[in-house]
N, CA, C and O atoms as a GROMACS GRO file, in nm:
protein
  292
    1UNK      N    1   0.083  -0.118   0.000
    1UNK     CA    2   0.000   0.000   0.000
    1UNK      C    3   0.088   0.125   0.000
    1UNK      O    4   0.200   0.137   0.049
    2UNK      N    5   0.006   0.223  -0.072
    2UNK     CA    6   0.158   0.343  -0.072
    2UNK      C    7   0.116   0.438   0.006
    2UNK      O    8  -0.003   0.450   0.035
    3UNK      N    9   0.200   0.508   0.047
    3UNK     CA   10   0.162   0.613   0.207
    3UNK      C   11   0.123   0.720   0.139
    3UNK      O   12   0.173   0.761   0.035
    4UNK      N   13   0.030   0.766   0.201
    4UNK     CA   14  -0.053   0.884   0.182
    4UNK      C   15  -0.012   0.995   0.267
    4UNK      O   16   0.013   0.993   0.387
    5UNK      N   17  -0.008   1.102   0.177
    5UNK     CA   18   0.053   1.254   0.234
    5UNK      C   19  -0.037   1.355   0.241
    5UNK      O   20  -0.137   1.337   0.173
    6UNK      N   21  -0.031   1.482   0.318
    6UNK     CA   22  -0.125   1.546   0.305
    6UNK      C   23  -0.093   1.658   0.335
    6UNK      O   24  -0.039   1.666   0.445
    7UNK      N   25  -0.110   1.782   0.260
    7UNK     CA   26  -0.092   1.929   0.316
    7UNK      C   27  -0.133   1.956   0.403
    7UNK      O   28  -0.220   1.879   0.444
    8UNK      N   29  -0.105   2.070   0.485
    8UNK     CA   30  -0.229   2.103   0.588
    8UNK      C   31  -0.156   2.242   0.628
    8UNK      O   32  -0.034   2.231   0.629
    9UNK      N   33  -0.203   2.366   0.659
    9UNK     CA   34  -0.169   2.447   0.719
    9UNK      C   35  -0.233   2.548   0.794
    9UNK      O   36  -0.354   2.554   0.771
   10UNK      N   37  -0.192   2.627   0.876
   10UNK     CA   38  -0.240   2.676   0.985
   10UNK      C   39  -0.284   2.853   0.978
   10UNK      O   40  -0.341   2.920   1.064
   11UNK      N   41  -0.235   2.892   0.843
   11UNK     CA   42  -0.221   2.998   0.799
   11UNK      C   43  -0.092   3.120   0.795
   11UNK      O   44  -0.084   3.232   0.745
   12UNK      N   45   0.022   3.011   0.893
   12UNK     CA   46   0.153   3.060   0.929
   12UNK      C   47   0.271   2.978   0.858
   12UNK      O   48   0.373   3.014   0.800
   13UNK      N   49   0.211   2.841   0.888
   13UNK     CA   50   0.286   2.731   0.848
   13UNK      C   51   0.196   2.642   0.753
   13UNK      O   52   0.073   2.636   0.745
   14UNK      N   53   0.318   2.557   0.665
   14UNK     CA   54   0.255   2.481   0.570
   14UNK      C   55   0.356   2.361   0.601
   14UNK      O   56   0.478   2.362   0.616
   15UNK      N   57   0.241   2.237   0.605
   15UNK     CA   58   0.347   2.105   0.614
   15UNK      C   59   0.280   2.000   0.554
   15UNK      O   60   0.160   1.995   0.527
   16UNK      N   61   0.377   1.904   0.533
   16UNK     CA   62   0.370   1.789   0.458
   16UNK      C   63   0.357   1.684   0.548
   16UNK      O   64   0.464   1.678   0.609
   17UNK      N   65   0.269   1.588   0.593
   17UNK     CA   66   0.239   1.512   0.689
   17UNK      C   67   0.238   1.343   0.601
   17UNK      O   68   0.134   1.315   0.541
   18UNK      N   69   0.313   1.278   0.600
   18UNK     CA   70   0.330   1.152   0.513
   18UNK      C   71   0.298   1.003   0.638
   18UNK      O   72   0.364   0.977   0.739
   19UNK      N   73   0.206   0.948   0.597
   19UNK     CA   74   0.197   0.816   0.757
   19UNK      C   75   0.343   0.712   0.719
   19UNK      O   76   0.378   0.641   0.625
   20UNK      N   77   0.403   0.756   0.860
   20UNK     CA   78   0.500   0.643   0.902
   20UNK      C   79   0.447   0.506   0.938
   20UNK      O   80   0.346   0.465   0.994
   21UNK      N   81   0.518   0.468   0.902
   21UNK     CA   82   0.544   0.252   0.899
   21UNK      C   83   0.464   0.260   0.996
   21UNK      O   84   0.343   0.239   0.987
   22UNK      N   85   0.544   0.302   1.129
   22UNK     CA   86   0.536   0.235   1.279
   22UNK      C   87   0.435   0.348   1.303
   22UNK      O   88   0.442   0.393   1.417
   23UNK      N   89   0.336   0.411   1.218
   23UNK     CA   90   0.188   0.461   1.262
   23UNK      C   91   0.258   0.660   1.313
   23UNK      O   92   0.376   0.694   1.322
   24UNK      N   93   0.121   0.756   1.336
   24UNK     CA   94   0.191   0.809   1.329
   24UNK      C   95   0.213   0.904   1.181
   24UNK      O   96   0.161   0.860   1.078
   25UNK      N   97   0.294   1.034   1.176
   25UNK     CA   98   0.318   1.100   1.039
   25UNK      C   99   0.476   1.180   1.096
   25UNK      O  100   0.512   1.239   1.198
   26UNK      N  101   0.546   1.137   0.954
   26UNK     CA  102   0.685   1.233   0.952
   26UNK      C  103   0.589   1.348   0.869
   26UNK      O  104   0.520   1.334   0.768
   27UNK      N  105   0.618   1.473   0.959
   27UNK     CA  106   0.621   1.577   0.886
   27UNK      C  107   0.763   1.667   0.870
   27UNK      O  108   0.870   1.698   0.921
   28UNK      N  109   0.671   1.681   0.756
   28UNK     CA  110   0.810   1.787   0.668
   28UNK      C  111   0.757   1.933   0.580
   28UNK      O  112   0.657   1.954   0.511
   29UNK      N  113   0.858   2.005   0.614
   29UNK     CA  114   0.774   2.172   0.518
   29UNK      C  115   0.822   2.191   0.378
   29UNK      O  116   0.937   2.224   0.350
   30UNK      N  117   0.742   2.173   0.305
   30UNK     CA  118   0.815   2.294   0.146
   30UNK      C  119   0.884   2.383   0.119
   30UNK      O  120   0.965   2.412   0.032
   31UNK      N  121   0.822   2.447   0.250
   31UNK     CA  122   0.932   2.591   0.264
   31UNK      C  123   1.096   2.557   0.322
   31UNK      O  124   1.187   2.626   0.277
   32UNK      N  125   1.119   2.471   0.400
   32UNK     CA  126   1.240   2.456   0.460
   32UNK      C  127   1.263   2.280   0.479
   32UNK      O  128   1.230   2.198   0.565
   33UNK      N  129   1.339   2.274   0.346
   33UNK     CA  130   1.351   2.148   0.354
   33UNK      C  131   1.426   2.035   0.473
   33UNK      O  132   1.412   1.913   0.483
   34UNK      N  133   1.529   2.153   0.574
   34UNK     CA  134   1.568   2.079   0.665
   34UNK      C  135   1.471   2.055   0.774
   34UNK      O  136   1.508   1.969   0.854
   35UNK      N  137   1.351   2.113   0.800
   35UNK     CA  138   1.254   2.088   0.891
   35UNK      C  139   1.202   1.949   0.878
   35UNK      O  140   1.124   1.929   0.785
   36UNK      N  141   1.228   1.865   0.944
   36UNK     CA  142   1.163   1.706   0.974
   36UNK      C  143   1.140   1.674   1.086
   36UNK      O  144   1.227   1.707   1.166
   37UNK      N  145   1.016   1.595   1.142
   37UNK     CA  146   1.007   1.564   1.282
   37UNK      C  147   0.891   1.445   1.264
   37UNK      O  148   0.877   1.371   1.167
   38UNK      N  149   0.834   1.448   1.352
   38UNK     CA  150   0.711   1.360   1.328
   38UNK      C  151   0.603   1.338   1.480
   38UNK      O  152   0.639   1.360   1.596
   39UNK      N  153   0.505   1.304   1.448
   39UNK     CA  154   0.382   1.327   1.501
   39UNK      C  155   0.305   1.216   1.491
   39UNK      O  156   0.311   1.134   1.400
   40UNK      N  157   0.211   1.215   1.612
   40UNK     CA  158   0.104   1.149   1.588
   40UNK      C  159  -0.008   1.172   1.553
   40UNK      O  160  -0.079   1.089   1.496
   41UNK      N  161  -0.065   1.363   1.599
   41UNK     CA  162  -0.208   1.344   1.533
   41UNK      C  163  -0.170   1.530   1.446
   41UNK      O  164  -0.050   1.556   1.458
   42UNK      N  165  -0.215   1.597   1.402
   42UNK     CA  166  -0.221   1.675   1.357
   42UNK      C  167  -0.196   1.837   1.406
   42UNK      O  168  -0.150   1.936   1.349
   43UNK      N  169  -0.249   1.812   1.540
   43UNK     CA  170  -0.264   1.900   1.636
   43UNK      C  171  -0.080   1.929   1.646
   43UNK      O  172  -0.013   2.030   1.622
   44UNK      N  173  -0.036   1.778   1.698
   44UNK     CA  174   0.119   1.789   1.728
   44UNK      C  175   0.180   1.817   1.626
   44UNK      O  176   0.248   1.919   1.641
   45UNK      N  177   0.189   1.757   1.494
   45UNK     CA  178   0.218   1.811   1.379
   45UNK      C  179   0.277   1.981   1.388
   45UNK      O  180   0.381   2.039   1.358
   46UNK      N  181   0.177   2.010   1.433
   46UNK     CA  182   0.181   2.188   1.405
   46UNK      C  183   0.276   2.183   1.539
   46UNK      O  184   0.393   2.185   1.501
   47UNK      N  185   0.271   2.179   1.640
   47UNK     CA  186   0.342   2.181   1.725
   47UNK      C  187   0.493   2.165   1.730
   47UNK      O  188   0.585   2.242   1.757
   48UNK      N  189   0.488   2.036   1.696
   48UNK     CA  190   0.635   1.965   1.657
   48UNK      C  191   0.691   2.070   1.510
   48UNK      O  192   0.813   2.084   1.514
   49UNK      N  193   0.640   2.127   1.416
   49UNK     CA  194   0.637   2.189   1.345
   49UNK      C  195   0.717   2.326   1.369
   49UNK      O  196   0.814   2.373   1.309
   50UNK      N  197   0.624   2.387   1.504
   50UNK     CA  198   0.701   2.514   1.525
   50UNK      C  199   0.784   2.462   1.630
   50UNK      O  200   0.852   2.565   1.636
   51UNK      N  201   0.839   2.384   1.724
   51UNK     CA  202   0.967   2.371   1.745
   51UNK      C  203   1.087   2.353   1.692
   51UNK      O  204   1.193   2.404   1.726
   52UNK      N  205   1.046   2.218   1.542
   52UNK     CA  206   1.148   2.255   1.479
   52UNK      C  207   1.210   2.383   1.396
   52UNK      O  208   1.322   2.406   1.349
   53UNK      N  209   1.068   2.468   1.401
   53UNK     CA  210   1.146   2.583   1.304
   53UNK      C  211   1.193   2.657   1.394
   53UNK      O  212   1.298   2.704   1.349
   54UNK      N  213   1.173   2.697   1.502
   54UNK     CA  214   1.260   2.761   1.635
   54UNK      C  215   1.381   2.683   1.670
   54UNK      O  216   1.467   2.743   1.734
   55UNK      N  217   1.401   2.570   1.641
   55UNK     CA  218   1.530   2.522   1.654
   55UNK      C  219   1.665   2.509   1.556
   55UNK      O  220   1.779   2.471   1.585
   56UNK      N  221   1.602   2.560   1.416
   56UNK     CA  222   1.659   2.550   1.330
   56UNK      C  223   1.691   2.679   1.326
   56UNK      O  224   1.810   2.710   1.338
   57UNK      N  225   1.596   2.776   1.310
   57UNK     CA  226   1.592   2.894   1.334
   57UNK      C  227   1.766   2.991   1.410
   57UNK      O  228   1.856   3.063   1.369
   58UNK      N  229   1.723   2.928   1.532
   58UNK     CA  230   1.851   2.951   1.691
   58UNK      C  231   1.923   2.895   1.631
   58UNK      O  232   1.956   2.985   1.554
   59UNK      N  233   1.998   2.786   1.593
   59UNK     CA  234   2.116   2.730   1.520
   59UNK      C  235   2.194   2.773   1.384
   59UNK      O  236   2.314   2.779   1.355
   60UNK      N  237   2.066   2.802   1.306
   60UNK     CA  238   2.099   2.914   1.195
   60UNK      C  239   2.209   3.063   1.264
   60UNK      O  240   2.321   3.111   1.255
   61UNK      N  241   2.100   3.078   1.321
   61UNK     CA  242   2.166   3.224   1.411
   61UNK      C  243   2.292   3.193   1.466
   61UNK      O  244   2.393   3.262   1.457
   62UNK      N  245   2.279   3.070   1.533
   62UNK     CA  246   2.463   3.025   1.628
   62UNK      C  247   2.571   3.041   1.519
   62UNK      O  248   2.661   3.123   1.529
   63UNK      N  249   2.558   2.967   1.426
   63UNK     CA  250   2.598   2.916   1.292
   63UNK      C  251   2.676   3.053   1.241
   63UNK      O  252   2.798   3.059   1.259
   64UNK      N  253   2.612   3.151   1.184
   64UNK     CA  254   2.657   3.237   1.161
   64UNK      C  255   2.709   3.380   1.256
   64UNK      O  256   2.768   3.483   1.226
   65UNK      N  257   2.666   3.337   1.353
   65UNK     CA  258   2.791   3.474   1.447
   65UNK      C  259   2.916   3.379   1.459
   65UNK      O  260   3.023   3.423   1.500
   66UNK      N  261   2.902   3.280   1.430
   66UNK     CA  262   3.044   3.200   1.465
   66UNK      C  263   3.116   3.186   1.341
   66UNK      O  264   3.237   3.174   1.322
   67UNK      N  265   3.008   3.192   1.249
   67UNK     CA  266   3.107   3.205   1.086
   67UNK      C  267   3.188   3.391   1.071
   67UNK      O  268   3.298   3.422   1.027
   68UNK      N  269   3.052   3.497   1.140
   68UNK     CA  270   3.100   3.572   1.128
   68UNK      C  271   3.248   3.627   1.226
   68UNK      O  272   3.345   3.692   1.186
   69UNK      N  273   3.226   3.583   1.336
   69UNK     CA  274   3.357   3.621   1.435
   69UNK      C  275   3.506   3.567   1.405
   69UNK      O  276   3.617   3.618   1.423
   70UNK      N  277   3.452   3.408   1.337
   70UNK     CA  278   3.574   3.304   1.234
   70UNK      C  279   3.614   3.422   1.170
   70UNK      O  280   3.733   3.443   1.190
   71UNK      N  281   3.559   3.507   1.102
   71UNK     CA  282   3.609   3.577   0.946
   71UNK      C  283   3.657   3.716   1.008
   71UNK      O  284   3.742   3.783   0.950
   72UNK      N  285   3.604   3.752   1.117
   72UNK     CA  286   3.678   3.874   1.183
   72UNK      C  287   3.812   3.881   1.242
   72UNK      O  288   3.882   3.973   1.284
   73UNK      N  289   3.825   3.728   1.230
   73UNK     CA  290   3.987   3.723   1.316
   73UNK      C  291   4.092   3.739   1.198
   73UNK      O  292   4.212   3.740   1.222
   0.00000   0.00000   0.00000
């Protein structure tokens, strides 16, 4: 059987919700392809959703004051 995916968004966020094996959905965004996590019902989806983009987000940010301070020396 082939897994079924589904848009869904909140009016902030847009995600890709695909059912995992072991039950359950990996979601993933269009907009930011490194965003992946996964969920069980939809509600969390969005949830799990905006943590990962706040976490990617803060690391982005680490990422580059440290590229920029690298290049100041």
């Amino acid at each position: 059987m082939r897994a079924r995916r589904y848009t869904i968004s909140d009016g902030k966020m847009v995600l890709y919700l695909k059912d995992a094996k072991e039950g359950g959905y990996v979601v993933t965004s269009p907009l930011d392809p490194e965003l992946i996590t996964e969920a069980e019902t939809v509600e969390e989806a969005f949830r799990n959703g905006y943590d990962a983009a706040k976490s990617l987000r803060q690391s982005r940010r680490k990422l580059i004051r440290k590229l920029q301070s690298a290049g100041a020396a």
